[in-house]
N, C-alpha and C positions, 0 to 999 in steps of 0.2 A: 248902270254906272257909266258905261260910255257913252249911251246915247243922251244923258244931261252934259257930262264931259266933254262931246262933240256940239254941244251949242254953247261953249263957253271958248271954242275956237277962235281965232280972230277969223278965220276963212270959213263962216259958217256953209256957205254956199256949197265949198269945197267937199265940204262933210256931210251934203246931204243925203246920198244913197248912203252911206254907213248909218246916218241916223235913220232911215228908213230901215233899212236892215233891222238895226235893233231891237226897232219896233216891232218891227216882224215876229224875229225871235223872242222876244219875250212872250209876245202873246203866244205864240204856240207853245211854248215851252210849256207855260200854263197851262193850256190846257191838256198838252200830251201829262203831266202829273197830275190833273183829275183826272182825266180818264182810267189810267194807270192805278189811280187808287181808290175808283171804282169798280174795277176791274171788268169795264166795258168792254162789248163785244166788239167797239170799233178801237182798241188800244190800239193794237200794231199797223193800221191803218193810218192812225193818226201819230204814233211814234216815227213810220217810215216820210211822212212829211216833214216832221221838227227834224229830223236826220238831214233833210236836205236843205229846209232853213236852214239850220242852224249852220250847214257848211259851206251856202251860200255866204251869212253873216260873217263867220269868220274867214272866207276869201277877199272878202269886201276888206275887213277891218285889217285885214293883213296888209293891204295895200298902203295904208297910213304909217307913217313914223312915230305918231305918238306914244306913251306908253299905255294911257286907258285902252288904246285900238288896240296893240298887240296882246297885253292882256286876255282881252275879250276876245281875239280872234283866238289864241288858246283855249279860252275857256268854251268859243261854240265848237271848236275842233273837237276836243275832248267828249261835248254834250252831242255830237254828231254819232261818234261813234258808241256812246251808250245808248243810246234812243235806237243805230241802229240794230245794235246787238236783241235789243226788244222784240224784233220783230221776226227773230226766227226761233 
C-alpha cells in the first residue's frame, strides 16, 4: 500500500528509498510466511532477516509525514518484532 502510495507523491524522487524499502519488505515478508508455513529448516534464518527489513523499512518510512508512510512504518515495526520473536 505504501509503496503504490509513494508514487502517487508529487516528489516521487523524494520517496525513493521508501519505495525501495517496501519493496524490500514485502518480498521478504513473503517469503519469511512460506517458509514458516513449511516449516523449513531455514525459517529463523530467514525470519531474523525480515526482522531487520522490515525495521529498516519502517525507520525509512518513519522519516515521511505522510500518513500511508506512518502507517507502514507501524506496521513493519510491529512485523519486526514478530518475525523476531520467530527466531528464538
Amino acid at each position: 500500500n505504501c509503496f503504490a502510495a509513494c508514487l502517487k507523491e508529487e516528489d516521487v524522487k523524494m520517496m525513493a528509498r521508501c519505495i525501495a524499502m517496501d519493496a524490500d519488505c514485502a518480498a521478504i515478508c513473503q517469503l519469511a510466511a512460506g517458509v514458516m508455513a513449511r516449516d523449513s529448516a531455514h525459517a529463523k534464518a530467514v525470519c531474523a532477516l525480515c526482522a531487520d527489513i522490515c525495521k529498516a523499512c519502517g525507520d525509512e518510512c518513519a522519516k515521511h509525514t505522510a500518513t500511508h508512510c506512518q502507517a507502514c512504518a507501524k506496521a513493519c515495526h510491529a512485523c519486526a518484532a514478530a518475525c523476531l520473536a520467530m527466531t528464538h
